[in-house]
C-alpha positions as CSV (number, residue, x, y, z in Angstrom):
1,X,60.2,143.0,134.0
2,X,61.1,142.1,137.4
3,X,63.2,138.4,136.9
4,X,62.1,137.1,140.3
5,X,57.7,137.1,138.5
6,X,58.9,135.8,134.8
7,X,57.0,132.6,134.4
8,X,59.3,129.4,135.3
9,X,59.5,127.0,132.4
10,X,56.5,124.8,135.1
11,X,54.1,127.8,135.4
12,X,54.2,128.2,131.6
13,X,53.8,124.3,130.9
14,X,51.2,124.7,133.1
15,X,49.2,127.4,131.8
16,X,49.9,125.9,128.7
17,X,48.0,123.2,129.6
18,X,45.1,124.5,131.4
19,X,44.4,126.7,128.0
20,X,44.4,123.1,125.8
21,X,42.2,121.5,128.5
22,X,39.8,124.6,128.6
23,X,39.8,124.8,124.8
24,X,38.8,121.4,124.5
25,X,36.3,121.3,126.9
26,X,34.7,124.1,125.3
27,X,34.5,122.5,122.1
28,X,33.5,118.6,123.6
29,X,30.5,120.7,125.0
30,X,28.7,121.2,121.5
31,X,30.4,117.9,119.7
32,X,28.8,115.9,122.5
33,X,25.3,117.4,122.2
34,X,25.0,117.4,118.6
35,X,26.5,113.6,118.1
36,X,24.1,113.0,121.0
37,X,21.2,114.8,119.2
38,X,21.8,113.4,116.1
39,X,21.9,109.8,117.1
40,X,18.4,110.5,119.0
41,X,16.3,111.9,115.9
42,X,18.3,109.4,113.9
43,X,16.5,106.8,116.2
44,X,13.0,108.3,116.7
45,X,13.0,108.7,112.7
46,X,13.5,105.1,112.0
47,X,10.8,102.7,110.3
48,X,10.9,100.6,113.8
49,X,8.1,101.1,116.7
50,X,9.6,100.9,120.0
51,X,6.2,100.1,121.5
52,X,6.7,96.2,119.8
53,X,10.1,96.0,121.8
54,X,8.6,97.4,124.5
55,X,6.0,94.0,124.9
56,X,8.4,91.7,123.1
57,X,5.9,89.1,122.1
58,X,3.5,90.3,124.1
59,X,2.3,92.7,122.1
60,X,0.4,90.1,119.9
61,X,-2.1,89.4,122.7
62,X,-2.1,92.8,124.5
63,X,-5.2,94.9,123.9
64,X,-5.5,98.2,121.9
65,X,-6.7,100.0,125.4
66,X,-3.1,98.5,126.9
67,X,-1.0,99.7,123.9
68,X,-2.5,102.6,123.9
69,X,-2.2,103.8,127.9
70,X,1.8,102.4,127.2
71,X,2.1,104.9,124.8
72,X,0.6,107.6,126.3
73,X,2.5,106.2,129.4
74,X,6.0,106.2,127.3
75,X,5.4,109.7,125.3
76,X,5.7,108.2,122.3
77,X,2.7,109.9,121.4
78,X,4.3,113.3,121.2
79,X,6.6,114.6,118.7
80,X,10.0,113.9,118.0
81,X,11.2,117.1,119.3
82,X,8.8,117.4,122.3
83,X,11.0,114.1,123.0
84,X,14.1,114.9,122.1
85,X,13.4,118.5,124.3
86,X,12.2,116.6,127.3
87,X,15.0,114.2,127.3
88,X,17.7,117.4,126.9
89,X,15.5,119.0,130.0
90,X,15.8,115.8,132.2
91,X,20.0,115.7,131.4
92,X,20.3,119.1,132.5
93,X,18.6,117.8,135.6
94,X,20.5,115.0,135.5
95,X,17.5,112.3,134.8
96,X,18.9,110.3,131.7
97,X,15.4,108.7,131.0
98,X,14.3,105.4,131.6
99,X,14.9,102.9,129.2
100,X,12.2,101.3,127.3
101,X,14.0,97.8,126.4
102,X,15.7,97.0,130.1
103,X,12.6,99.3,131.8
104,X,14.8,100.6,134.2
105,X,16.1,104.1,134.5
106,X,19.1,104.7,132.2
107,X,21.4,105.6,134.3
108,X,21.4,102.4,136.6
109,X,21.4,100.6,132.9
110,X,24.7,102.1,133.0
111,X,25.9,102.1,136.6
112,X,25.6,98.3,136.5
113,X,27.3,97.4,133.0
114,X,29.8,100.3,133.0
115,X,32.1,99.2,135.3
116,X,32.8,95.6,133.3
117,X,33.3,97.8,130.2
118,X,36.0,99.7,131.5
119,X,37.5,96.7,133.1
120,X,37.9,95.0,129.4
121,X,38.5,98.4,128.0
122,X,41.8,98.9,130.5
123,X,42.7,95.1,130.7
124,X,42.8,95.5,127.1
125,X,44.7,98.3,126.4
126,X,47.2,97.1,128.3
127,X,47.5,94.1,126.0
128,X,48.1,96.5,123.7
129,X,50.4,98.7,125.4
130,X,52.9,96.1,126.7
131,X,52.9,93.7,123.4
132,X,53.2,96.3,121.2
133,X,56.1,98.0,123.4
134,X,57.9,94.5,123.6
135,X,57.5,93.1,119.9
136,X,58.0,97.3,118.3
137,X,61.5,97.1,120.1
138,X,63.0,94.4,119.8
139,X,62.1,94.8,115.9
140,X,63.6,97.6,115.7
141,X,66.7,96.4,117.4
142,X,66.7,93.7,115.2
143,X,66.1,95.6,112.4
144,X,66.0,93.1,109.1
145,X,66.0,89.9,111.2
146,X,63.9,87.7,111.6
147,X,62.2,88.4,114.2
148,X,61.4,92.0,112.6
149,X,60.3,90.1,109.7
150,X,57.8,88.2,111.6
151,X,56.8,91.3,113.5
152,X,56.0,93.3,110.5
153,X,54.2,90.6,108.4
154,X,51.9,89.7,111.6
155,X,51.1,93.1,111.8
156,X,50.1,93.4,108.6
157,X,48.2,90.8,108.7
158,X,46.2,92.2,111.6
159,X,45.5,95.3,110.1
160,X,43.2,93.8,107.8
161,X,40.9,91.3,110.4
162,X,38.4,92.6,112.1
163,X,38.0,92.0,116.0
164,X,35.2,89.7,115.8
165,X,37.2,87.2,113.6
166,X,40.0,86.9,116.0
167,X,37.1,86.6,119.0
168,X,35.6,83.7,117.0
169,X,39.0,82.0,116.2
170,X,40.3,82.4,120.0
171,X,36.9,80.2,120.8
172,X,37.4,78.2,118.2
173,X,41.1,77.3,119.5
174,X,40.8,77.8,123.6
175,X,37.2,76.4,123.1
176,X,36.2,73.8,121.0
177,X,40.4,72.3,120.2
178,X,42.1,73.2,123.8
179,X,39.1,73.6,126.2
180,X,41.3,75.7,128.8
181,X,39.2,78.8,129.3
182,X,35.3,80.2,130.0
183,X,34.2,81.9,126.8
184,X,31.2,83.3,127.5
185,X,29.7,85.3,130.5
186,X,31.1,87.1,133.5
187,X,30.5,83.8,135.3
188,X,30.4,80.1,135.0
189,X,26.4,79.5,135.0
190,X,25.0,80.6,138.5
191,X,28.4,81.3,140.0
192,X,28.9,84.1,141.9
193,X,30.9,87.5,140.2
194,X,33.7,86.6,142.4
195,X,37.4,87.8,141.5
196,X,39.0,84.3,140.7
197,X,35.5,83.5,138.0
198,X,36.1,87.4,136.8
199,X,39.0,86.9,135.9
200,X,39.2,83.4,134.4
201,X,36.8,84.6,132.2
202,X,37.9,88.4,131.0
203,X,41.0,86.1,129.9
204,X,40.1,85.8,126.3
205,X,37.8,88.7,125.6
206,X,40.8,91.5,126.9
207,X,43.8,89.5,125.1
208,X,41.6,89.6,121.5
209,X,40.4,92.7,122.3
210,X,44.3,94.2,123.3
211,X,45.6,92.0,119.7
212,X,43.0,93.4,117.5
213,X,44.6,97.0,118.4
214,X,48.2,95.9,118.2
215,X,49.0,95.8,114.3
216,X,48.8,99.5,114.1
217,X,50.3,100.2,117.8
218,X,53.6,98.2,117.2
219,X,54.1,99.2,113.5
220,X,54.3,102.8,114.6
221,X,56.8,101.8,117.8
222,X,58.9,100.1,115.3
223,X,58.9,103.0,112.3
224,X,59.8,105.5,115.3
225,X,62.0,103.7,117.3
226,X,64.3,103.5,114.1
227,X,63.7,107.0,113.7
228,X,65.0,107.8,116.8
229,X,68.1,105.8,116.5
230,X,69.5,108.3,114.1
231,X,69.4,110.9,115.7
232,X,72.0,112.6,116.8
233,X,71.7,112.0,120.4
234,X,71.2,108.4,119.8
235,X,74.8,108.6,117.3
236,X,76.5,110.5,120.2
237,X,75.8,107.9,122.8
238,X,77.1,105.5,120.9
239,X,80.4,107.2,120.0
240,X,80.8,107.5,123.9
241,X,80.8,103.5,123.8
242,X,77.3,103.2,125.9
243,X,76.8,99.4,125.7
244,X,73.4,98.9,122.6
245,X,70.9,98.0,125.6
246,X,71.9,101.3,127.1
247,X,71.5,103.1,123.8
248,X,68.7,102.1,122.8
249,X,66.0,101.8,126.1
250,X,67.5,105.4,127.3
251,X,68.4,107.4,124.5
252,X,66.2,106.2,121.6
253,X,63.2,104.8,123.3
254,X,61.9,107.8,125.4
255,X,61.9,109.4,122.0
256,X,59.9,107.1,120.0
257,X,57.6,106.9,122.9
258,X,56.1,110.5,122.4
259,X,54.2,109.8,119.1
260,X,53.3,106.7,120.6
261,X,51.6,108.2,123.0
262,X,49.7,110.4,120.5
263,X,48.7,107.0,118.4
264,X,47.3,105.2,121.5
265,X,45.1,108.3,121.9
266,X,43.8,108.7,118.5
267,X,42.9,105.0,118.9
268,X,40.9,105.1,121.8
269,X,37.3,105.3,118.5
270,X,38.4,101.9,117.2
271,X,39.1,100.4,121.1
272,X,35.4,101.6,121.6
273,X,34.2,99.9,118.4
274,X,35.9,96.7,119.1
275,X,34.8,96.6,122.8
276,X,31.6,96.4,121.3
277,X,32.4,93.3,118.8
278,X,34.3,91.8,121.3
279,X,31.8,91.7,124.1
280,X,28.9,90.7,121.8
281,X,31.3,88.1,120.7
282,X,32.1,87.1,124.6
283,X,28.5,87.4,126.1
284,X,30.2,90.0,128.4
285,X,28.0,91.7,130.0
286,X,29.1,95.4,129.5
287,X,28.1,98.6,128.2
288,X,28.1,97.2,124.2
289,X,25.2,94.5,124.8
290,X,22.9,97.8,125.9
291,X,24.1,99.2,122.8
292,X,23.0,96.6,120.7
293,X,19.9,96.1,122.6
294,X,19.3,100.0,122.3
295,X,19.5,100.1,118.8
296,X,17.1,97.0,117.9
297,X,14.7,97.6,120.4
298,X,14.5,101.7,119.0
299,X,15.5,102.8,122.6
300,X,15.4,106.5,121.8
301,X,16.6,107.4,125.4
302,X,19.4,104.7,126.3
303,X,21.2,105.4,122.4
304,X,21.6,108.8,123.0
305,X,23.2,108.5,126.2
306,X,25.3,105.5,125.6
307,X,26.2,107.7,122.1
308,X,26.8,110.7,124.9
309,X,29.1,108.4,126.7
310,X,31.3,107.0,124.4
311,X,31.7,110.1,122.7
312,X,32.8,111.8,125.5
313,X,35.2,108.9,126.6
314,X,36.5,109.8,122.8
315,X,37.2,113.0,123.4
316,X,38.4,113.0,126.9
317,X,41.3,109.7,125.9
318,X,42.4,112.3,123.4
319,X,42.9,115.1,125.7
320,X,44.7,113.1,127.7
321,X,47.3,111.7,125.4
322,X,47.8,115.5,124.7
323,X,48.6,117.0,128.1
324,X,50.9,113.4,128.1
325,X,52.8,114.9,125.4
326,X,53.0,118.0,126.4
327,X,54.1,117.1,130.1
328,X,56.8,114.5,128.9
329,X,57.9,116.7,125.8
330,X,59.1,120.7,126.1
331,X,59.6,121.0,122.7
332,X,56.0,120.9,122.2
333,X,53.6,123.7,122.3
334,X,49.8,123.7,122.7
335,X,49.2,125.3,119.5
336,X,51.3,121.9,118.2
């Protein structure tokens, strides 16, 4: 073969990548549509009737005629798959539904609350991210000190607390001891969602969210970090008398920061779960107050496509972190 059309080392990494990406696009495609499918007959199957969510109270005093034209009116009158088929047909289209609990179509149920959602969800992560970086390092570096002690028991301690109990015990300290910040709400009561009232209040919700997802991030900095400092690279550096600072952030953390990388991604379900305690916690008015709304009021349609959505946002964070790894790291292959 001709040299000057063998694949440079880029091309390959790049082909590489567009295989991974297409494989696991083609595999999100039915995971997506039977989590989605599942959570929608799951729903319609329940002992619960919609129609009583639907009225709220008002379904005491409504007559038979009304309940009956909202049903008919709703299609809850048809079968469970003559839903679940028209719902399918309307997301090919790209119709969502219309919500029975917020009676608005689903997708501007969405459009208004996603957009808070992902601004916990990122404020959050970074939380995560730059504690976890900070506090894995230096007890690494410190290995056996103090300061690694502390590390490791608080992170331990972590593990095993749920998000919700740090939500209520930041309230109960930056609430009801130290009153220094909003808890509840995107807003002070009728305030307007300006960027100074944002902000004072996604204080608390992204710093408990970004903590409850620390334990497991900087427990896995510090175990790699000290498995990258002996390695060999790491041992040569040193015998060259690099200065420990050097050592360390150039030589051993890069390495360490690859699997790190693959961890944050594999913990993008449990971010989504405690986005959900959190904000129910906070009053924030995101994506995971629909959710809960969805699933007591038996809103077949909104579920499914909040289920659809956070699924998808699974799958996609994990992709990612993998064509991370694969552009940071030559070593590794698609095929792992």
């Amino acid at each position: 073969m001709n040299p000057a059309v063998l694949p440079t080392p880029a091309r390959r990494r790049g082909r590489e990548i567009g295989i991974l990406v297409a494989w696991r696009l083609g595999v999100a495609v039915p995971v997506v549509a039977v989590v989605a499918t599942g959570v929608f007959l799951l729903a319609a199957w329940s002992p619960f009737d919609p129609i009583y969510q639907y009225f709220g109270a008002g379904v005491f005093s409504a007559s038979d005629a009304t309940i009956a034209n909202a049903r008919e009116q709703l299609g809850l009158n048809d079968s469970v798959w003559s839903q679940l088929g028209r719902w399918a047909g309307g997301l090919f289209a790209g119709d969502l539904g219309r919500s029975l609990s917020f009676r608005q179509p689903v997708s501007t149920v969405i459009a208004q609350r996603l957009p808070w959602t992902l601004l916990l969800v990122t404020l959050g992560l970074v939380v995560a991210v730059v504690l976890s970086l900070v506090a894995g390092v230096i007890a690494a570096w410190r290995q056996g000190g103090w300061v690694d002690r502390a590390v490791t028991a608080v992170g331990h301690t972590l593990e095993g607390l749920p998000p919700f109990v740090l939500a209520l015990g930041a309230i109960a300290v930056f609430a009801v001891a130290w009153p220094v910040l909003p808890v509840a709400g995107l807003t002070d009561a009728g305030a307007a969602p300006t960027v100074d009232q944002v902000a004072r209040h996604v204080v608390l919700p992204a710093v408990v969210l970004g903590i409850s997802q620390m334990p497991w991030l900087v427990l896995h900095v510090r175990s790699s970090l000290l498995g990258a400092l002996d390695e060999d690279h790491v041992t040569g550096a040193r015998a060259r008398g690099m200065p420990e600072r050097t050592v360390v952030l150039r030589h051993a953390l890069p390495t360490a920061l690859l699997p790190f990388v693959t961890v944050l991604g594999n913990r993008l379900p449990e971010v989504v779960t405690g986005a959900v305690l959190v904000e129910t916690v906070f009053s924030w008015p995101g994506i995971a107050a629909a959710v809960v709304t969805a699933a007591l009021s038996v809103d077949f349609p909104l579920l499914a496509a909040l289920t659809l959505l956070t699924t998808a946002a699974v799958l996609l964070g994990a992709l990612l972190a993998d064509v991370v790894v694969l552009l940071l790291d030559p070593r590794v292959t698609a095929d792992g």
